[in-house]
C-alpha positions in Angstrom: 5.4 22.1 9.0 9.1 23.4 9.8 10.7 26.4 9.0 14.0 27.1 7.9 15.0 30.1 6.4 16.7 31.4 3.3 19.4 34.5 4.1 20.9 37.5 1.9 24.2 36.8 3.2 25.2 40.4 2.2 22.4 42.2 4.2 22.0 39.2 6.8 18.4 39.8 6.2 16.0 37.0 5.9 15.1 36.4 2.3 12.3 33.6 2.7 11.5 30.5 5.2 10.8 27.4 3.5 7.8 25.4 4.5 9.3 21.8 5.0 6.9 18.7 5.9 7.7 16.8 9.0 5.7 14.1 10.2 3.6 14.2 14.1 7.3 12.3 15.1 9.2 14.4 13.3 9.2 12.1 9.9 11.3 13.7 7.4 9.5 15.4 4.1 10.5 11.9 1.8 9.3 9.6 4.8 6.4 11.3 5.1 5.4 11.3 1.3 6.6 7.9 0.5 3.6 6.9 2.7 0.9 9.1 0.6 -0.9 7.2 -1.8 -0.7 8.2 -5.4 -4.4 9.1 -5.7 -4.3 11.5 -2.7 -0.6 13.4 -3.9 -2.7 16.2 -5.2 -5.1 16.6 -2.1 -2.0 16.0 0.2 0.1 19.1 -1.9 -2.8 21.4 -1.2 -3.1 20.4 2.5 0.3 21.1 2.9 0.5 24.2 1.1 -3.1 25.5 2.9 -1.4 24.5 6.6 1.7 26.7 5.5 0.1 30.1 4.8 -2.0 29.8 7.8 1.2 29.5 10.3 2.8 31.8 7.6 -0.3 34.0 8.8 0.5 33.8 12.4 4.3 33.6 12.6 6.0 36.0 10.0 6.7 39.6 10.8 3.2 41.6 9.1 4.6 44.1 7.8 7.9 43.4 6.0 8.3 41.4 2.6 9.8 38.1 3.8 8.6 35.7 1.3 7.6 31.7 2.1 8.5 29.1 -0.1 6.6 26.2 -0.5 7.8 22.9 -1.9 5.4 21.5 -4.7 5.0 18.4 -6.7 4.4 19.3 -10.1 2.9 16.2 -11.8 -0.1 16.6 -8.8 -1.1 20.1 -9.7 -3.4 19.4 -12.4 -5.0 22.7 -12.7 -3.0 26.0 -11.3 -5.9 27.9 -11.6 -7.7 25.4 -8.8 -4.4 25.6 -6.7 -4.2 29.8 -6.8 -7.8 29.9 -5.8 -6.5 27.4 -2.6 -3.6 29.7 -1.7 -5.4 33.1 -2.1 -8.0 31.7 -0.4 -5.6 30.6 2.7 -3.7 33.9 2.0 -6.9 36.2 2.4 -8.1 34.4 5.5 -4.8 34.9 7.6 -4.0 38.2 6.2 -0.6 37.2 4.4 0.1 39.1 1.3 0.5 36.7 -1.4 3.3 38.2 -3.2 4.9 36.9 -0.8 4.2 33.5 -1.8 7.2 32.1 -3.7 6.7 27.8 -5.1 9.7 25.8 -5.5 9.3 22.6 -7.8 11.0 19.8 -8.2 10.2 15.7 -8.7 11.8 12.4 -8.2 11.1 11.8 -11.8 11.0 13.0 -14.8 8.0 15.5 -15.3 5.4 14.2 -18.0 4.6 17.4 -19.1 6.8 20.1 -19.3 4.8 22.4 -21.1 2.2 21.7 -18.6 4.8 22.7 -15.9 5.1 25.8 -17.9 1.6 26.9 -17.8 1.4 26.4 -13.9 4.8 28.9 -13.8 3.0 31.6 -16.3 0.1 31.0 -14.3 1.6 31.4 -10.8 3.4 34.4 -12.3 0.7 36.5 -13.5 -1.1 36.6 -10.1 3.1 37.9 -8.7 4.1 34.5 -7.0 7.7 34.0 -7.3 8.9 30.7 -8.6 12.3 28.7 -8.3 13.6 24.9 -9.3 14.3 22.9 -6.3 17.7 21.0 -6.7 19.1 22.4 -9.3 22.1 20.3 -10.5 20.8 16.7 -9.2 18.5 14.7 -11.1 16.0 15.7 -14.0 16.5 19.5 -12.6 19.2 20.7 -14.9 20.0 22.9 -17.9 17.4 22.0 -20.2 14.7 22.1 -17.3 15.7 26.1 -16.6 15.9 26.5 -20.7 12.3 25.4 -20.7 10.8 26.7 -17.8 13.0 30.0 -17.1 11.8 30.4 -13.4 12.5 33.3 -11.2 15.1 31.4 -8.5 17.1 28.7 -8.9 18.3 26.5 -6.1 21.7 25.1 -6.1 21.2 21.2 -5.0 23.8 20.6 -1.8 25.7 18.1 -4.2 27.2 21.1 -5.9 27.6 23.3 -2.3 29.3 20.4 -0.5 32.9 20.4 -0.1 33.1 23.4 -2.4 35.7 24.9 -0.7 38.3 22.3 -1.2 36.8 22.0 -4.8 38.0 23.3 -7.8 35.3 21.3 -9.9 32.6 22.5 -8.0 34.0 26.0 -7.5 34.0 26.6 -11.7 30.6 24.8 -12.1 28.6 26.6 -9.4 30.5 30.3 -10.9 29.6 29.0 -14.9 25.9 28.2 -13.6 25.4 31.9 -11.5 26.6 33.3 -14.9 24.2 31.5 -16.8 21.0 32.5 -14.2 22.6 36.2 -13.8 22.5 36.6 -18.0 18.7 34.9 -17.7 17.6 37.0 -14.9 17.4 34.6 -12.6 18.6 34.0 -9.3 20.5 31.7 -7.4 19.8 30.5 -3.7 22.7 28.0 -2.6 21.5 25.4 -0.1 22.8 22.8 2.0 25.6 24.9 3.7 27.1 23.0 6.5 30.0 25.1 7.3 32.1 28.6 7.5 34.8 27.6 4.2 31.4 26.2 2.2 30.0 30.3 3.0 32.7 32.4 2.4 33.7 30.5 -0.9 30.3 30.4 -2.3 30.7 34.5 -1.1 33.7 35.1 -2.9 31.7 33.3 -6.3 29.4 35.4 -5.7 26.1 33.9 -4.5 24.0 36.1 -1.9 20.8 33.9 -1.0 22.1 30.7 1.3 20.4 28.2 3.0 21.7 25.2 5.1 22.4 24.2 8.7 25.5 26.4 9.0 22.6 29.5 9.3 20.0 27.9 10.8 18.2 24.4 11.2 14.6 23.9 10.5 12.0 24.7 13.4 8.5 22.9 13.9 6.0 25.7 13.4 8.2 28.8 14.6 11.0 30.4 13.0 14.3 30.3 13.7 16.9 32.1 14.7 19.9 32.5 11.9 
C-alpha cells in the first residue's frame, strides 16, 4: 500500500491518507486489479483493506483524528456487515480507532445495485465510518449517484481540477457542484492538483480538502511529507 494524503488547505493540517494499491514493482492500483480474477474481487478488497489498517496501526500519529481512506469496490462487498466485522477486527488488533476509518467508492461500471450500495453506506455509517464517492464528475459517479446515495465526502475527479485556472467552464461547474454538496451537507475533497494556479483557484471557489501531486506524491508504506 501507498499513502498519499488529503490536506485542509486552510489549517495545512492533514485531513486523511488514502490507502492506494501498488503492486511488489510498483504496479499501479488499475494494473494491479485488472490482473485479479472476478471470483477473488471480494477476497482481494478485504485483503487490501485488512493490510491498510494494520500499517494505518503502525504509521499514523495515535493520538490525533487523522482519518484513512480506503478505496472500495462496491459490486464485491456483498455483505457490509461481513466487511465491518473485517475492519473492526483489523482496527482492534493494531489499536486504530475506527472512526477514523473513512471508505471511498467508486466502479468502472455501472453499480447493479444501488440500493444495495445504499445499505452498505447506512451500514458503514451507523458503526461512525465516514463515506465519500470517488471521482465525482467522471463516469457513472455523478448527480444522480450523490441524489441516491448522499455520502458524507465527495471527491472532485481530476477532469474537473485540471486546468481550472485557465477555465471558466470548469471554474462555474466545480463552484455550482460545492453549492450543491454544501446545501446537502456534504463535503468536497478536490483531487488531482498538479500545480500552484490549479490551488489557489479551487481556494478562491472555496474548496478546503485537496489532494494531488502539487502537496504530496504517494509513499509505499510511510507517509509523506506535504
Amino acid at each position: 500500500m501507498a499513502f498519499q494524503p488529503i490536506v485542509d488547505i486552510e489549517s495545512g493540517a492533514v485531513f486523511a491518507y488514502e490507502a492506494l494499491v501498488r503492486g511488489a514493482d510498483g504496479q499501479s492500483a488499475g494494473e494491479v486489479l485488472a490482473s485479479v480474477d472476478a471470483d477473488m474481487i471480494y477476497k482481494f478488497d478485504q485483503t487490501c483493506r485488512v493490510k491498510a489498517i494494520e500499517l494505518a496501526g503502525r504509521l499514523f500519529p495515535p493520538d490525533d483524528a487523522t482519518k484513512l481512506s480506503i478505496n472500495f469496490m462496491p459490486n464485491a462487498v456483498y455483505e457490509p456487515d461481513a466487511c465491518i466485522r473485517a475492519s473492526l477486527t483489523a482496527a482492534h488488533r493494531v489499536g486504530f480507532d475506527p472512526q477514523r476509518l473513512m471508505f471511498e467508492f467508486t466502479e468502472d461500471e455501472r453499480m447493479r445495485e444501488v440500493a444495495h450500495v445504499r445499505r452498505i453506506i447506512e451500514a458503514y455509517r451507523a458503526r461512525g465510518f465516514t463515506t465519500a464517492i470517488d471521482d465525482f464528475g467522471a463516469g457513472y459517479a455523478g448527480l444522480g449517484l450523490l441524489a441516491d446515495l448522499r455520502p458524507d465526502m465527495l471527491k472532485l475527479d481530476m477532469a474537473l481540477i485540471r486546468g481550472i485556472d485557465e477555465s471558466a467552464a470548469r471554474r462555474t461547474i466545480v463552484a455550482g457542484v460545492l453549492g450543491i454538496a454544501d446545501a446537502i451537507g456534504v463535503r468536497c475533497i478536490a483531487e488531482g492538483i498538479e500545480t500552484a494556479a490549479e490551488l489557489r483557484t479551487l481556494k478562491e471557489i472555496g474548496i478546503r480538502l485537496c489532494q494531488g501531486y502539487l502537496l504530496a506524491r504517494p509513499a509505499i508504506e510511510t507517509l509523506p511529507v506535504v
